[in-house]
TIVEX-171329 format. One record per atom (N, C-alpha, C): x, y, z. Coordinates in pm, whole numbers, padded with zeros to 5 digits, always signed. Layout:
N
XYZ;...
***
This chain:
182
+11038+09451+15527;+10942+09454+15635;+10861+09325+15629;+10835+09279+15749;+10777+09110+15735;+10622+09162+15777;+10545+09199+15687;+10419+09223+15716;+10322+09163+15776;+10327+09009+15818;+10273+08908+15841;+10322+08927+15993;+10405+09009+16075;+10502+09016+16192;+10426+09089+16279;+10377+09231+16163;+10354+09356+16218;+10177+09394+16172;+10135+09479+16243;+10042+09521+16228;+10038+09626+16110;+09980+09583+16008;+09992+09658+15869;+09898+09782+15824;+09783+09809+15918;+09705+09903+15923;+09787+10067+15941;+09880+10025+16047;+10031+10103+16130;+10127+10114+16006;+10159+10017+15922;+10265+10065+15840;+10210+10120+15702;+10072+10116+15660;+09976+10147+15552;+09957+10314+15595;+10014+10370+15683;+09964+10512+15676;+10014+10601+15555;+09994+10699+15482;+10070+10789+15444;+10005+10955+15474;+10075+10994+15519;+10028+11150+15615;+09970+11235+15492;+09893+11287+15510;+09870+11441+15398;+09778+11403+15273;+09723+11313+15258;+09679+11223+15160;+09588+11343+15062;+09587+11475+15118;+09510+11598+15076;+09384+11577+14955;+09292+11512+15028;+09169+11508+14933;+09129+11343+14876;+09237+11245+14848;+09223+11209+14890;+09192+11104+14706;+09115+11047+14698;+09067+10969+14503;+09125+10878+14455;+09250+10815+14573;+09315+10709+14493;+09388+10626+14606;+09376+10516+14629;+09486+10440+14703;+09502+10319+14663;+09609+10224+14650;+09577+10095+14595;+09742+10027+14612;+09735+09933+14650;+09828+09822+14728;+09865+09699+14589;+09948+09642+14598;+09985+09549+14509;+09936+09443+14597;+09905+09310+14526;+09861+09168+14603;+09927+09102+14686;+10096+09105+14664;+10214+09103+14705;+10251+09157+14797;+10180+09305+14833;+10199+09395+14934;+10345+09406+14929;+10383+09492+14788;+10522+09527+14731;+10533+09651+14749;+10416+09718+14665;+10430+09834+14604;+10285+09941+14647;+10317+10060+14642;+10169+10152+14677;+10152+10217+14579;+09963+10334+14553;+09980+10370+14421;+09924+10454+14494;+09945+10570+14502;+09803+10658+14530;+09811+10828+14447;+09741+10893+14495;+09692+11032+14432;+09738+11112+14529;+09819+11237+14547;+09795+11317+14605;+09777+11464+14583;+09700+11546+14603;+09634+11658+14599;+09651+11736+14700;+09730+11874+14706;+09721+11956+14816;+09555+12048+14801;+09584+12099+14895;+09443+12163+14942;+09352+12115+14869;+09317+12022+14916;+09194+11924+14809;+09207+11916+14692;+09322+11924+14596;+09337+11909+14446;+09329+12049+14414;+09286+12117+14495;+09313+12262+14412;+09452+12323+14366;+09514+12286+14369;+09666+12373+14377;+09736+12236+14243;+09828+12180+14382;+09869+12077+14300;+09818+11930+14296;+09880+11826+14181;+09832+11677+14227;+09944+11582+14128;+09966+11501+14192;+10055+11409+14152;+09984+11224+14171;+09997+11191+14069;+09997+11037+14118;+10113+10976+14108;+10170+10911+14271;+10302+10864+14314;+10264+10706+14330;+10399+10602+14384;+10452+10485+14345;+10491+10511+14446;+10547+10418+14534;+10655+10350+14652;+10668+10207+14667;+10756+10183+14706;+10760+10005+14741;+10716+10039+14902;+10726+09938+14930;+10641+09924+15106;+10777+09966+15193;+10878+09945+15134;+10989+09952+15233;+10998+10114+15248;+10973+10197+15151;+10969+10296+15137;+10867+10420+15219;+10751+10396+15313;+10660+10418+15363;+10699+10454+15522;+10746+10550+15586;+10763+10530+15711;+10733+10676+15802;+10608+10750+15725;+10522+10849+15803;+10516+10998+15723;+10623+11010+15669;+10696+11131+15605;+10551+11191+15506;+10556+11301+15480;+10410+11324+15414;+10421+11276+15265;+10282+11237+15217;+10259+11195+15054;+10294+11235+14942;+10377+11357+14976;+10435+11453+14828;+10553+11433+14870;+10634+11394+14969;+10762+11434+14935;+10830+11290+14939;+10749+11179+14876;+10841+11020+14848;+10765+10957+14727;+10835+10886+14693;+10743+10806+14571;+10823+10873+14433;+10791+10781+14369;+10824+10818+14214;+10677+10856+14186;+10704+10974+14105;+10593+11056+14028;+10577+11022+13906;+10455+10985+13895;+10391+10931+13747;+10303+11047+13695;+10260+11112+13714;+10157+11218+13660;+10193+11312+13814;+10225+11457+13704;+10197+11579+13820;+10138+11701+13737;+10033+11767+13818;+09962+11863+13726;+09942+11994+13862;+09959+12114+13784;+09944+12208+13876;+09782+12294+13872;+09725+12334+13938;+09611+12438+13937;+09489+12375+13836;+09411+12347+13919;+09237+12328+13826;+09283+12197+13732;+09326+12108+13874;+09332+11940+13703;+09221+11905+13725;+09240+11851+13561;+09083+11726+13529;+09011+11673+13686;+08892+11675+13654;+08818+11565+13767;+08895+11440+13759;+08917+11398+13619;+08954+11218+13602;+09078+11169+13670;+09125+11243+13755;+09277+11205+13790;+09189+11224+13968;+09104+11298+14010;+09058+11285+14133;+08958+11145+14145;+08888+11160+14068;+08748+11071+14096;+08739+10950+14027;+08869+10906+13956;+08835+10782+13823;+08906+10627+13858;+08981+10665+14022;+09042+10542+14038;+09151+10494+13990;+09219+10371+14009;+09343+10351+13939;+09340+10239+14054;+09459+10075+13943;+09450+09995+13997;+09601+09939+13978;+09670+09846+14049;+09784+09853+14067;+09815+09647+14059;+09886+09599+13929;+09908+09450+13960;+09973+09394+14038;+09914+09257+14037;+09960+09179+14148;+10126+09200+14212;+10202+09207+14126;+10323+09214+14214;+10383+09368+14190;+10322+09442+14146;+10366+09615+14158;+10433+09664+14064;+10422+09564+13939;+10536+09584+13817;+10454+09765+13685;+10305+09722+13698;+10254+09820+13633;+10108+09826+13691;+10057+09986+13634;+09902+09989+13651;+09820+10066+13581;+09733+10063+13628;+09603+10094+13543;+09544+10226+13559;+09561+10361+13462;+09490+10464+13529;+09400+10510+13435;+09285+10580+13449;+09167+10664+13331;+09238+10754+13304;+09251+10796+13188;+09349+10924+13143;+09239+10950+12996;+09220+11102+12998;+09136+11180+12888;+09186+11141+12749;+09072+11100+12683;+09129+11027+12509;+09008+11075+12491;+09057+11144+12340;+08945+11236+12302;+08834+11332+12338;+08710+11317+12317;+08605+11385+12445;+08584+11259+12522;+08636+11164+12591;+08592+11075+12652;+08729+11044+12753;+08704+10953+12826;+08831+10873+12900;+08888+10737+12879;+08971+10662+12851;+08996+10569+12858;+09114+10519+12927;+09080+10341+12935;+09239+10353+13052;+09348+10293+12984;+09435+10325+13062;+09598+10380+13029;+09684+10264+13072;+09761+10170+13052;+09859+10113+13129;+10014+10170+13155;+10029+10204+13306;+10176+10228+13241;+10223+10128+13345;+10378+10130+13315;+10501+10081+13415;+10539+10173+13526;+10513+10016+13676;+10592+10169+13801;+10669+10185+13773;+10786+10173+13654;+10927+10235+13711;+10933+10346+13636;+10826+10389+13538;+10772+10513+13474;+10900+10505+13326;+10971+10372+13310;+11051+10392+13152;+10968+10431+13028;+10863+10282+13042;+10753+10315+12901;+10672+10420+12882;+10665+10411+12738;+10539+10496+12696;+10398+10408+12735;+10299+10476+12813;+10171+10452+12856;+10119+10377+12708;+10085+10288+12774;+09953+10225+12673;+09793+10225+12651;+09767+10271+12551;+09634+10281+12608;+09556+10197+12559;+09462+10122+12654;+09398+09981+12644;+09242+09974+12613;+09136+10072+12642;+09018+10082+12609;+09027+10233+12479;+08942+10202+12369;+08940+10332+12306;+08778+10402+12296;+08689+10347+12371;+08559+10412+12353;+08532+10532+12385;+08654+10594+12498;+08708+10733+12550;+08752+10792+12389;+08823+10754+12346;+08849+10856+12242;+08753+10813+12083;+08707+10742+12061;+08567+10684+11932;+08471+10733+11965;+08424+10736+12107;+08263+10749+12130;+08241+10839+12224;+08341+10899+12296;+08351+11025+12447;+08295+10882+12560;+08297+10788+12515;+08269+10753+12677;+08374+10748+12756;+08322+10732+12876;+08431+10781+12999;+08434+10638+13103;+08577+10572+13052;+08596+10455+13103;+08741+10503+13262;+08591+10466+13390;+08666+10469+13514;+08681+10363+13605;+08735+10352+13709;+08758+10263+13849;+08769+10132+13810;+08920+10139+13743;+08967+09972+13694;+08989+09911+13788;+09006+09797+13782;+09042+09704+13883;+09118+09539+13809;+09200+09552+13836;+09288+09470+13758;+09297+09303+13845;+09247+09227+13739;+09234+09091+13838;+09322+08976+13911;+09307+08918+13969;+09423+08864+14059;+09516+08749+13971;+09474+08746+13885;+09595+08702+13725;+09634+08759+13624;+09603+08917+13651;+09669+08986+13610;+09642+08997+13462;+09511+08922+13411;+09505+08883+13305;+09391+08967+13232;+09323+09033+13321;+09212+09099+13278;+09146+09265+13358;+09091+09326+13317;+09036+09455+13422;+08955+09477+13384;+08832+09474+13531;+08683+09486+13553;+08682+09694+13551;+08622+09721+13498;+08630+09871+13513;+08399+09907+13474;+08479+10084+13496;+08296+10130+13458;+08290+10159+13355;+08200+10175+13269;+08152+10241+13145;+08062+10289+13119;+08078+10469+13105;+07981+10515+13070;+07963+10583+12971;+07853+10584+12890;+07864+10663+12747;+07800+10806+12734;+07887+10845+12667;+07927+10939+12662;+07701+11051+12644;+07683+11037+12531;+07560+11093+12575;+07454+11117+12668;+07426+10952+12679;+07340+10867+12754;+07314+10853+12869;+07486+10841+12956;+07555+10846+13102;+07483+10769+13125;+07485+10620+13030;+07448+10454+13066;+07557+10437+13111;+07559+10376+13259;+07657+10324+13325;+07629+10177+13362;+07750+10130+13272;+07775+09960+13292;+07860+09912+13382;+07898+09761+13330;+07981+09693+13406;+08076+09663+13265;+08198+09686+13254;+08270+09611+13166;+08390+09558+13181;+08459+09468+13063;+08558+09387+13079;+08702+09410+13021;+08781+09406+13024;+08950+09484+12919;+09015+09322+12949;+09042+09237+12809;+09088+09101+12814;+09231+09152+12810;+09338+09177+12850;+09451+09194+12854;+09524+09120+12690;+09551+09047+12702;+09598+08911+12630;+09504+08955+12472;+09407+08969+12467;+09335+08932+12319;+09295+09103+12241;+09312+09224+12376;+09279+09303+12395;+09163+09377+12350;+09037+09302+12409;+08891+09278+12368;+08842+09396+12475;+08767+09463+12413;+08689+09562+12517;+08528+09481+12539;+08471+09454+12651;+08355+09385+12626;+08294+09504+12764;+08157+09483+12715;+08032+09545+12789;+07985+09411+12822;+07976+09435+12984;+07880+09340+13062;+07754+09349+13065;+07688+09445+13103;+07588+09466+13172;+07557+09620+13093;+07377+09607+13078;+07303+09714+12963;+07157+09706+13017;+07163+09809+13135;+07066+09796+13240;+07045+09905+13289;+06937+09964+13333;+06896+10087+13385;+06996+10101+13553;+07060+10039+13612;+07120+10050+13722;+07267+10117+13676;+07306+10194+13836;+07447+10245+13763;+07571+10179+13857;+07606+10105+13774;+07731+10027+13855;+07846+10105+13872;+07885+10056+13980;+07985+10146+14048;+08107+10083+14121;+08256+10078+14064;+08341+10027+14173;+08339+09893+14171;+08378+09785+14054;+08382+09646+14080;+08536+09646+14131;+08536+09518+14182;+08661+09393+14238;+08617+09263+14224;+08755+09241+14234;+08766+09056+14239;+08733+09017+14329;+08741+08877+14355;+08738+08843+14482;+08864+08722+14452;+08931+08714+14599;+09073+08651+14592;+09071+08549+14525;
***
C-alpha cells in the first residue's frame, strides 16, 4: 500500500477496538500494535500485531498475530499501561507485572523470543513502570515511573545499549505520557 497515495486516516481504521488502551504504528508505517478487549476488557483481551498490508476493515480480534491473550478480570496493566512499537516494526515495548510492581518487557513481533525484561524497579521496589515510548533511534525509551509506596510519579529513561534505568525528574508533578519528537 503506497501510503503517501492514499489517505491514511481511511486505511488506519480497525473496527471493534472494544475499550480501547493501546494503539501504536511503527515509524515506517510497517507494522500495528494494539490491545483489544471485548466488552470493555471484561471478558476477553489480547494484544495483536499486523503489518499495514494486513488491515482492511475486518474486526480487531479476528487478524493479527497474538502476543498476549487473557480471559475474564485481566490486570489493569495490559488496559491502562501503554505499549510502544520500533521504528521499523521488528519489536516492542510492553509493562508486564514483575513482582508487586510493573516493569517493561521487550518482545519480538514475530512472537519467536523469550520477552526481555528491561526495567527491574517493578520487581526490587513494586514500582510500576508504564507508557513507554521508544525513541526514533531506537536506541532508548522515555517511559513513567511510579513508586511503588509513594505513587511519586516521574519522568524516566531505559538506555537500550548500556541498559541503564535512569530517573529524570523528582518533583511533586505527575508526569504522564512522554514522546519524542521526530
Amino acid at each position: 500500500v503506497d501510503i503517501s497515495q492514499t489517505d491514511f486516516r481511511s486505511l488506519a481504521v480497525i473496527n471493534g477496538g472494544g475499550g480501547g488502551g493501546m494503539f501504536a504504528l511503527s515509524r515506517d508505517k510497517s507494522t500495528f500494535l494494539w490491545r483489544f478487549g471485548s466488552r470493555y476488557g471484561q471478558e476477553n483481551i489480547s494484544i495483536r500485531s499486523a503489518s499495514f498490508g494486513e488491515v482492511n476493515g475486518e474486526p480487531a480480534d479476528s487478524f493479527g498475530f497474538v502476543h498476549i491473550a487473557l480471559q475474564a478480570r485481566h490486570p489493569d496493566f495490559i488496559h491502562h499501561m501503554g505499549g510502544s512499537i520500533n521504528s521499523d516494526g521488528s519489536w516492542f515495548v510492553l509493562p508486564e507485572p514483575s513482582g508487586d510492581g510493573v516493569d517493561l518487557f521487550m518482545r519480538q513481533i514475530d512472537g519467536l523470543a523469550v520477552p526481555i525484561q528491561l526495567t527491574s524497579s517493578g520487581l526490587k521496589s513494586g514500582a510500576i513502570n508504564r507508557s513507554p515510548e521508544i525513541s526514533p533511534d531506537d536506541s532508548s525509551i522515555a517511559f513513567i515511573h511510579e513508586t511503588g509506596e509513594t505513587k511519586q510519579v516521574d519522568l524516566a529513561f531505559y538506555d537500550i545499549a548500556q541498559e541503564i534505568e535512569v530517573i529524570l525528574t523528582n518533583d511533586s508533578l505527575r508526569e504522564a505520557d512522554p514522546s519524542w519528537s521526530p
